[in-house]
N, C-alpha and C positions, 0 to 999 in steps of 0.2 A: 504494500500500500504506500508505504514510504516514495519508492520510488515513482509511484504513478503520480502522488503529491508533486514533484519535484518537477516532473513533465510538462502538468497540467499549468505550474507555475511560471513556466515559460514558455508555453503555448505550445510544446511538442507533442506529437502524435505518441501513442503507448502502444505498444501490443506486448499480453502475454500470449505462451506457447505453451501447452498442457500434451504431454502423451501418458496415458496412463497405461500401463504395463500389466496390470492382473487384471483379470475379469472376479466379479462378485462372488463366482463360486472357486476363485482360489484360496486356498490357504497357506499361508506363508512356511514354509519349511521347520518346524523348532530349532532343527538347527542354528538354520540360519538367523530367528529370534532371538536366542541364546547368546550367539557370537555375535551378535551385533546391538546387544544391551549397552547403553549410553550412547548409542548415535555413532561411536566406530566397531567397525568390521575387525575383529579379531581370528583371523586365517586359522591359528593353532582351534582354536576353540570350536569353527566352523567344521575343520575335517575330524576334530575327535567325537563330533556331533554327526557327522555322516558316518562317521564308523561303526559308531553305535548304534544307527537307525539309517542304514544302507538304502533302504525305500525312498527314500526322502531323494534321493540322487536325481531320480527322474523327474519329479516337480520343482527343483532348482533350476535342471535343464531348463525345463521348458519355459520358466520366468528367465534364466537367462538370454534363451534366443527371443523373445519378446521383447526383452530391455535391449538387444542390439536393432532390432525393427523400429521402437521409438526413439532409439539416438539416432538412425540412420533418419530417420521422416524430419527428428528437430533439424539434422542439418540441413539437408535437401531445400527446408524453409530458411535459414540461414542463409544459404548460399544464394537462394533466390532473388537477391538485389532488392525486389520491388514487390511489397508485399500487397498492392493492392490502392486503391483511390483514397491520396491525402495520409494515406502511411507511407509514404517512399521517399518523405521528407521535400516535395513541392517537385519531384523530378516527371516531367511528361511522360 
């Protein structure tokens, strides 16, 4: 919000960019819960959590290859120069 304050107070255009990565009936791994208690990702903690609960390997995958499809999409819009009318910063 900050930042869109700061935009607005100089008459710049704002866009956010949202990819959401899990659908509603996923469940986040324990593991991966576990190992990533306070906001960082603790590597030893994550694979001694896969070791003990092997299952879990495949629903990491596949939120993995998911989170590489929405970094790929934000860039693609990054890259895109021109986001569309009176976002492109006054370019024709």
């Amino acid at each position: 919000a900050a930042i869109a304050q700061v935009a607005a107070r100089h008459a710049r255009p704002f866009l956010v960019l949202r990819a959401v990565v899990d659908t509603a009936d996923d469940e986040l791994p324990r593991a991966v819960s576990e190992a990533s208690a306070g906001g960082h990702l603790r590597l030893g903690t994550l694979l001694s959590g896969l070791l003990r609960r092997p299952a879990e390997l495949g629903s990491l995958l596949a939120l993995s290859r998911r989170y590489r499809v929405a970094l790929s999409s934000l860039a693609r819009c990054a890259r895109a120069g021109s986001l569309g009318p009176g976002l492109d910063g006054g370019k024709p």
